[in-house]
N, C-alpha and C positions, 0 to 999 in steps of 0.2 A: 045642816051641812051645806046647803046649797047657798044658805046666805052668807054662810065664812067665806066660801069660793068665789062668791058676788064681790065682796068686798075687799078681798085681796084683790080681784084683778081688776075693782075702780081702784085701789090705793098706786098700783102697778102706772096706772092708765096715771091718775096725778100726779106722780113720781115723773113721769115721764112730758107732764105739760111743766111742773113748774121746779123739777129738781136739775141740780146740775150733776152727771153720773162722772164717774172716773172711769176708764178701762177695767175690765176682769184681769187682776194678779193671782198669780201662786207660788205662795210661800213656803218652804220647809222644816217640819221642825221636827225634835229626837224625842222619842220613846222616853217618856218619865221625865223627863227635862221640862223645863219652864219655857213656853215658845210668844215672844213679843208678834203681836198682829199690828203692822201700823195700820194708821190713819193719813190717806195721803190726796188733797186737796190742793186745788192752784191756789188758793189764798191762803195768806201767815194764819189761820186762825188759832191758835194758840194763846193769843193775846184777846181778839175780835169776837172772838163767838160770845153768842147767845146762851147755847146749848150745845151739848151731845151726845148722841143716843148710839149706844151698841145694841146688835141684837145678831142672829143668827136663825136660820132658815132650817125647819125641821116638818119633814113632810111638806114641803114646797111651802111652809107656812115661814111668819116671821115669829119670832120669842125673843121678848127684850131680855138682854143681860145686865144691863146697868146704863145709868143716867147722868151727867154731869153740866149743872149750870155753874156759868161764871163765879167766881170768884165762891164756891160751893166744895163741899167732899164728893166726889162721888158715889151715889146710892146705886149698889146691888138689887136689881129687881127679878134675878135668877130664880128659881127654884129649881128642886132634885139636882141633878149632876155639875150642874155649873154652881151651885148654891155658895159653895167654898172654895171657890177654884178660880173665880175669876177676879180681876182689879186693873186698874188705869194706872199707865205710867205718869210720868211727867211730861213727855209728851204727845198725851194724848194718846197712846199704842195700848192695845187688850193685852192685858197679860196674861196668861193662863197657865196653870202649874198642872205639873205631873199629865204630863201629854198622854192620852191615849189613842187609838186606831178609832176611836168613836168620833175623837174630836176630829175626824177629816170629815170636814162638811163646811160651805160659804158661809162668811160672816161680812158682817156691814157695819162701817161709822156713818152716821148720818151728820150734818152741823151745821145750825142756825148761824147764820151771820148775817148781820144786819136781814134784809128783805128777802135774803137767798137763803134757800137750803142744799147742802150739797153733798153728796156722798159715794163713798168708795168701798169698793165689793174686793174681798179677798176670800181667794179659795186654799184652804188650808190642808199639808199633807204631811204623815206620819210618818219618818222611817228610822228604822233599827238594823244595827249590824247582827250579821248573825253570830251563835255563841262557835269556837272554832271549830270547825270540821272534824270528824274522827270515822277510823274506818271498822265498821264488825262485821259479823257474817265473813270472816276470812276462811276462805278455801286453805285445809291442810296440806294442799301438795297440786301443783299444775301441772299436765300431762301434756307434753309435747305430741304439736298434732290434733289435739283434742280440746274443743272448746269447755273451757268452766269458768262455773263462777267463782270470779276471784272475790268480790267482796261488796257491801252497802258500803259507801262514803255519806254520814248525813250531816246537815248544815239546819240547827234549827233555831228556832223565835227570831225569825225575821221580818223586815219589812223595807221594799217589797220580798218578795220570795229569792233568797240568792240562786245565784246556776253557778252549777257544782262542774268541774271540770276534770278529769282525770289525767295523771302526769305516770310517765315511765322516764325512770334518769333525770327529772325538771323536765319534760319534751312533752308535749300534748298529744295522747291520745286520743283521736278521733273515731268514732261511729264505723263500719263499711259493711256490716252488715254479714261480714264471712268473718275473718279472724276477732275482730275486734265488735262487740256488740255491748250500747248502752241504754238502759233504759233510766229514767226520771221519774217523779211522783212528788207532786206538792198536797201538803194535807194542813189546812188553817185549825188551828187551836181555838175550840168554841168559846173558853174563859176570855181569849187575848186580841184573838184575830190573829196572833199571828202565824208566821208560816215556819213549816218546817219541809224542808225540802229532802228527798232522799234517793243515790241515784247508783245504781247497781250496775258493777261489771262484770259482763261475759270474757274470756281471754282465752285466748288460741296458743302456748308460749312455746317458745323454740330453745332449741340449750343455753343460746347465748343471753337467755334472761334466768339462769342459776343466779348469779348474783345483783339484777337490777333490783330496784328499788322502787318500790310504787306507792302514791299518794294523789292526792285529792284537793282541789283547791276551790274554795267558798269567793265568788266575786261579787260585789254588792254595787248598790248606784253610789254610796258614799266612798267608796275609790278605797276601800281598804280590802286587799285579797287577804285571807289567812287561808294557810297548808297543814293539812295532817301528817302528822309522822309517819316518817317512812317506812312502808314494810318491806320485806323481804321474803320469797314465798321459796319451797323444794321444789324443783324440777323433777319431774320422773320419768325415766326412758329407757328403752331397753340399752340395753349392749350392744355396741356397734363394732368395736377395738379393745382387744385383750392385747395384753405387754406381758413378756417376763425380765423379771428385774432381779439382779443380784446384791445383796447389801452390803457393802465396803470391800466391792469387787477389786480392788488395787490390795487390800491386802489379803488376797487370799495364798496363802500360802501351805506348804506338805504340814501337816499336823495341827493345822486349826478347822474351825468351822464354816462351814459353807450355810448362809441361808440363801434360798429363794422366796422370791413375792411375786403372785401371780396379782397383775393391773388390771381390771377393767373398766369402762369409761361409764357404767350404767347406774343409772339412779332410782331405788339405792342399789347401791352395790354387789354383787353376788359374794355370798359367804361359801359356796361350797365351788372343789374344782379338783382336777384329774392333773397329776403334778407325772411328766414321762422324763425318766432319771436312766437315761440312756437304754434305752430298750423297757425299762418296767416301771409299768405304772402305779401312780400311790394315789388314791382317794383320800383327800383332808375335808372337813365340814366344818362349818364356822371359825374360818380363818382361812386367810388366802397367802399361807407361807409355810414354808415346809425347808426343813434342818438337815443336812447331812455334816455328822461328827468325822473329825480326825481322817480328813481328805487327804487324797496324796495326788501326787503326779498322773495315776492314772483315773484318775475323777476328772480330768479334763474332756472336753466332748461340745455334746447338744443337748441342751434340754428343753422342754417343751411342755407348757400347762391350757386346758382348754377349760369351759363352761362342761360340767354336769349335763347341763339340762340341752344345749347345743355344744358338742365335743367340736364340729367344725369350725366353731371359734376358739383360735389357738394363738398363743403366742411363744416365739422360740430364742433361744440366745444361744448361742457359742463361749464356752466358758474356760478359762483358761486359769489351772493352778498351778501359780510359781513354785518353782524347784532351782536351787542351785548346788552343784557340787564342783570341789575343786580339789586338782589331786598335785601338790611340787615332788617333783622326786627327789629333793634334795633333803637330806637330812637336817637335825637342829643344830650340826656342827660341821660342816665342809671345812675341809684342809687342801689347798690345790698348791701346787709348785710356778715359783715366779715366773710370768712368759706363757703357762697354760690356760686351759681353757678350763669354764665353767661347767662346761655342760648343762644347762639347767631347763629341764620342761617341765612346761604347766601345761595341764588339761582340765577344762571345764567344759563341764554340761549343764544347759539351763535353759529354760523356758523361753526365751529372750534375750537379747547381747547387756551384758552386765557390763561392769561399770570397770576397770583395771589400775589400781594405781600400788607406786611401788615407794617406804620410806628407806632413807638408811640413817641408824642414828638419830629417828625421829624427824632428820627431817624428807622432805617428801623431793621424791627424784621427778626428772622431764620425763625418761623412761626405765625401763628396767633394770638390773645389775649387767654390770659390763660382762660380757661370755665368752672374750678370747683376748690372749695376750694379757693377763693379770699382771696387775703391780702390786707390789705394798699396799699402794695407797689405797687401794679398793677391798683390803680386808674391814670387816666391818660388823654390823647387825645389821642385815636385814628381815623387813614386815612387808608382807605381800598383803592390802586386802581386794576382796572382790562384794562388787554390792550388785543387788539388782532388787528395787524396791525397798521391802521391808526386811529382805535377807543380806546377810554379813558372814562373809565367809575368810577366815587370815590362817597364814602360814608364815611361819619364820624360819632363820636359820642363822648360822654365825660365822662367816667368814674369814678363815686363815691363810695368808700367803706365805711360804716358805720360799727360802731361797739363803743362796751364798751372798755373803754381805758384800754389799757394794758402794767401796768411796767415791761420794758424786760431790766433794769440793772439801779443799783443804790449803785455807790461807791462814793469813798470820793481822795483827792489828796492834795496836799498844792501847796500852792502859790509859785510863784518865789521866794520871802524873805522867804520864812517857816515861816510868822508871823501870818496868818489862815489857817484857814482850806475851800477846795472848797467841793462842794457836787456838784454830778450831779445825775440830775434822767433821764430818761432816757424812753421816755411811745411811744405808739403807737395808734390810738381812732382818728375816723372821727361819726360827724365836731370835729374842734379841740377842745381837754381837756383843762381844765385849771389844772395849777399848782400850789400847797400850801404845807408848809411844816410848823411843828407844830413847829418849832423855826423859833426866830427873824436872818434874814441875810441879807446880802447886794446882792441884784439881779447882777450877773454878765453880763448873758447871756442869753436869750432865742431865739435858732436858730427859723429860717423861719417856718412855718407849710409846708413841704413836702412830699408827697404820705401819708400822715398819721400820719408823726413822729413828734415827739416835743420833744428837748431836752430841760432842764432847768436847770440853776446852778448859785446858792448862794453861800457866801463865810461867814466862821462864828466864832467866837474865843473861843471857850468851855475851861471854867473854871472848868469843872470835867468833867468826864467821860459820856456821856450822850447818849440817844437812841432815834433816829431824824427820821421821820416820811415824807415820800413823799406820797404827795395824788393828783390823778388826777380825775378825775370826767370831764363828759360831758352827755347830756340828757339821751346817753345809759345807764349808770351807773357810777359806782366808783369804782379808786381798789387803794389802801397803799400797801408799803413796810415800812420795818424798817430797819436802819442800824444803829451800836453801835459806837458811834465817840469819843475817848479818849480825855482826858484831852491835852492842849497845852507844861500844865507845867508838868504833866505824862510823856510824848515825853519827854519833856528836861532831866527831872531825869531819864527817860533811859536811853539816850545818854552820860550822863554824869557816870555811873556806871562804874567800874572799868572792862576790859573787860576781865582779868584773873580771876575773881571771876565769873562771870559770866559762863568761862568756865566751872569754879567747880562745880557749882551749878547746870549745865545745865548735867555730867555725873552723877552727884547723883541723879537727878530728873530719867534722863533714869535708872540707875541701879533698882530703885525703882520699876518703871514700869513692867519693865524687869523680876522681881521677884515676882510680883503678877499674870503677868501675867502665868508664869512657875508653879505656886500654882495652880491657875484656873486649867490649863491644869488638873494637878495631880489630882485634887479631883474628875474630871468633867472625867476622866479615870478608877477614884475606884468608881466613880458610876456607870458607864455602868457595868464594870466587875462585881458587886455587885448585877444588878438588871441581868447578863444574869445567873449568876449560879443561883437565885433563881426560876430563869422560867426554869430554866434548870432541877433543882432538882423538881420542879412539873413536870415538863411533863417526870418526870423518876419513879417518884413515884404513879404515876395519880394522884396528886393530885390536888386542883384546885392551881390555881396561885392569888390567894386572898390577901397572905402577910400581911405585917403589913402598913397599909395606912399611918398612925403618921409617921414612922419611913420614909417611901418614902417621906412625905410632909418637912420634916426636911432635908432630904438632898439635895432636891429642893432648899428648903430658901437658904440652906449652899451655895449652887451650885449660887445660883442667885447672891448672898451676894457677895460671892467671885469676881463673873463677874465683878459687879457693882465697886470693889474696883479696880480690875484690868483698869477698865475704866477710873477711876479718876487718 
């Protein structure tokens, strides 16, 4: 032994009088993969050399690996572990398959070149990613306030050993030794060497990580992170906030179902609870809701449900169930007299101010029916409805306006050919009037009886000038109009009149006028003036204002006379 040791450290000592050394390299190569060792000298020898020799250092000793003269194969001089593993590239570089953690150990090209020999030391290292991350040992439930373990994350067959990191939401949990506590463990595999690393957390969780999500992240020196699946863990906590809740509280209304649901905010949940339904209280277990059937108006109030186990946690609601009623005092058939009144009240009662609208005839009015001063025209159908929510309440009734008939227009028209004459009357009167006219005509038309109205029209051929008579009547009474309807053949001898004479005649009739009326004026001016100086000259003389009565009655007549001509 001492003579091996002797002669490695003369071969050291003549390495070092006549070798030329290169620097210490380290290079990296992958688990199971093929890793090239060069060979790296200041001279091309690739071409130049001699020789060259690999070997590698075991037990501080050297062990050739293989051999290579010029222009030669390279000879394997390896035995056991390198025996099949190792060969020379093209240039010059070790190759070595199927890398292991064994093979991290310095190896040497040495090379004759000409009178030099010169060589390069590399030191060789193994690394592996690890296989991905996953988390076990998972904690069933995390208690707020209370530190647990939440779980192992392990990262194993690596090289070197990854460091394991732990993430809340992707955000890196840290160590602090009170809420949050980490511990680590690397353990090398006796077959591989390699590592498995394994790192266990403590957690402290507050409610607002009911839903976070936690995982584990493997970092390695070859720059690839992998993540474990995300967990998600229960939170568990007492009860802090009780709610009471009503379910499809907008529609509750007199003869349906009310349910209650008592909320608590605790994890898990309480299943038992004390439901107080306005003075009396109801015990439910395993379920936090509770039914009252075929509610009315007086189910309205406060309720209030608490915990069993702590009654001073309570929660209360004010609850309100729609009711509406509506009462018209009108019957489904109203009969009122034209010019009266309606009279009509509504009365409702309801939980809440409901909703009012009124149609007539389907369709829908701005406001109500009209309630004083009736016409005709306001007989009708009306629909009352009222809503409030999910209730609907309607009332109708029917509308009749009586009255004495009344003609509200009565002209005359001609026909398409101008060869008679139409008449239209024109009346209003419920029930409906009948119509008659005191000449013979040919009925044209008699519209529908509507809100009241009747129109009626005859067509008639008047041979003079003549004065036609519309008369409506019905049980109220009766009322006529007269209208003056000319001759046929009158019209034609108009039409046919020269219409330049007509102009003449038509300025001589105005000048006429024109001058009577200018007379009027005059005389109806020297009477006033007339009658003030006589009151004037009495009340200057004191005298009475008596006059002469003949003499005022006469200029009266004059004065009227005059008007009257002036009119015609």
């Amino acid at each position: 032994m001492r003579v091996a040791r002797m002669m490695h450290l003369l071969s050291l000592l003549f390495c070092a009088l006549l070798c030329q050394v290169t620097g210490l390299e380290t290079i990296f190569g992958l688990y199971g993969e093929m890793v090239a060792i060069p060979c790296k000298t200041e001279a091309n020898i690739q071409d130049d050399f001699i020789l060259i020799k690999w070997i590698y250092y075991k037990d501080q000793q050297e062990v050739n690996l293989l051999v290579k003269k010029q222009k030669e194969e390279a000879n394997v001089t390896a035995v056991g572990e390198y025996k099949d593993r190792v060969s020379m590239a093209a240039n010059l570089s070790l190759l070595l398959a199927d890398a292991k953690l064994t093979d991290q150990r310095t190896f040497k090209c040495m090379v004759v070149v000409g009178g030099d020999i010169k060589q390069h030391i590399v030191n060789l290292e193994i690394q592996k990613l690890p296989e991905a991350p996953f988390i076990t040992e998972k904690a069933e439930a995390l208690e707020i306030g209370k530190r647990t373990k939440l779980g192992t994350c392990f990262a194993k067959h690596a090289n070197p050993a990854a460091k394991i990191v732990w993430l809340k939401n992707n955000k890196t949990l840290l160590s602090d030794g009170n809420r949050i506590l980490i511990n680590e463990t690397v353990v090398k595999q006796p077959e591989t060497q390699l590592s498995n690393v394994a790192s266990t957390l403590h957690y402290s969780a507050e409610k607002k990580d009911t839903s976070a999500q936690f995982s584990c992240r493997a970092e390695h020196p070859l720059g690839v992170d992998l993540v474990s699946p995300p967990e998600t863990f229960s939170i568990t906590y007492s009860t802090e906030n009780i709610a009471l809740q009503v379910e499809d509280e907008d529609q509750l209304v007199e003869g349906s179902n009310m349910t209650l649901k008592c909320v608590a905010d605790g994890n898990p949940p309480p299943t038992s609870f004390y439901f107080l339904l306005k003075g009396h209280m109801v015990k439910v277990e395993n379920t936090n809701m509770y039914t009252i059937q075929d509610i009315s108006r007086n189910n309205s109030g406060e309720y209030k449900c608490s915990l069993i186990d702590d009654p001073s946690k309570e929660g209360s609601r004010n609850v309100t169930v729609n009711f509406l009623d509506v009462k018209l005092n009108l019957d489904k058939t109203v009969i009122r007299e034209a010019g009266g009144s309606l009279n009509i009240s509504l009365d409702i009662d309801s939980s809440a101010k409901p909703t009012v609208s009124w149609t007539k005839g389907g369709v829908k009015l701005n406001q109500g029916p009209k309630n004083t001063n009736l016409a005709y025209s306001d007989a009708g159908f009306y629909e009352l409805e009222v809503m409030l929510g999910p209730l609907r309440r309607k009332a109708s009734f029917h509308l009749t306006v009586q009255g004495a008939p009344v003609i509200r227009n009565l002209h005359e028209q001609h026909d398409k050919d101008g060869n008679r004459k139409v008449l239209i009357c024109e009346a209003e009167g419920s029930p409906k009037p009948a119509v008659s006219w005191n000449i013979n005509g040919t009925l044209i038309d008699e519209k529908s009886f509507d809100n009241g109205t009747v129109t009626h029209k005859i067509s008639v051929v008047p041979s003079a000038n003549l004065s036609v008579t519309c008369i409506v009547s019905n049980s109220f009474g009766i009322a006529t109009k007269v209208i003056d309807v000319s001759s046929l053949f009158e019209d034609v001898k108009v039409d046919k009149r020269d219409p330049a004479g007509d102009d003449d005649k038509t300025k001589l009739v105005v000048g006429v006028v024109v001058g009577l009326l200018v007379a009027a004026v005059v005389i109806g001016v020297a009477y006033w003036v007339y009658m003030k100086k006589s009151k004037q000259g009495s009340w200057k003389t004191g005298e009475k204002e008596n006059g002469s009565s003949e003499e005022e009655k006469k200029l009266e007549e004059k004065a009227e006379e005059n008007s009257q001509k002036a009119d015609v």
